[in-house]
Structures are given as structure tokens and as C-alpha cells.
N, C-alpha and C positions, 0 to 999 in steps of 0.2 A: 333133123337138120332143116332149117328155116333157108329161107330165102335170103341171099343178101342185101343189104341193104345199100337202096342207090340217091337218098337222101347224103348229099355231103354232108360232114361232120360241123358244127358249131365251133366257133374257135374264140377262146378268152380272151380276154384283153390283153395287149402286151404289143411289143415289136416282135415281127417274125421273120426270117429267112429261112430262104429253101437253101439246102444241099445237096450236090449233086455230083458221083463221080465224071469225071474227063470225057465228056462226049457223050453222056447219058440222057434221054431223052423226060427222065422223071427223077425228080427226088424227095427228100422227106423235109417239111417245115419245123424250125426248131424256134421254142417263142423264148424271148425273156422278158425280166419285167423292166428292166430301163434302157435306156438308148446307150449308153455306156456298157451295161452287159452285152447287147446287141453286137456293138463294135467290138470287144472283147472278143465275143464268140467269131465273128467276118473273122479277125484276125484270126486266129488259130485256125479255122476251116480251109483260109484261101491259101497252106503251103502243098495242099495237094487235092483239094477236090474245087469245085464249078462253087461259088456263091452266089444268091440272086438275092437282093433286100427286098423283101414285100412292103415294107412299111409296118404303121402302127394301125392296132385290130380296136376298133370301139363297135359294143354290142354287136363283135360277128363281121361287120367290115371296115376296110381299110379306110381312111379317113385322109389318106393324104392322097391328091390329085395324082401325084407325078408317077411315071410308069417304073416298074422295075428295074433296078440297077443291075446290069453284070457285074461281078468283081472275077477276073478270072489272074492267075499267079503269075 
């Protein structure tokens, strides 16, 4: 057993949003590849857990100025 690793992870291109259950302090990033699927997925997420839009990821970071959106239900 190695050590873990404290390099954060590399992230592909694509739109991302975090998910997150109701009052939870962390959640998990899910990416798509268009802004359409993006909204597709907001939608289905926000009848029961926390939504945040991170935006769109080029070469590893986000590319659009504007801070993170809440979408909460």
C-alpha cells in the first residue's frame, strides 16, 4: 500500500456539475459533453439532491469567469 495521492485529479473537457445530497458539505462532479446534456442532467438531479454548475473545463480549468450557481429544488 502506497501513499495517497494529494495531487488533485485532471479533469476533461466538458461541462461539469457538482452533486450533492441536502446539506452536505461535499459532493461528486459529473461532466457532460454538451451544455444541453449538462441541463438535462441539472434537471433530473435537482428533485432531490443540492446542484452547483461549475461551468465548462478547457485543458483542466474552467473557462468561464462567473462563480458557481446554486440550483437547489
Amino acid at each position: 500500500m502506497g501513499r495517497p495521492p494529494t495531487r488533485p485529479k485532471k479533469l476533461k473537457d466538458g461541462y461539469y456539475i457538482e452533486v450533492r445530497n441536502t446539506g452536505a458539505a461535499s459532493g461528486i462532479k459529473i461532466r457532460r459533453d454538451t451544455e444541453d446534456e449538462m441541463a438535462l442532467a441539472v434537471k433530473d438531479y435537482e428533485k432531490s439532491k443540492d446542484v452547483i454548475i461549475l461551468g465548462e473545463s478547457v485543458n483542466g480549468k474552467f473557462i468561464n469567469d462567473a462563480k458557481p450557481v446554486k440550483k437547489k429544488k
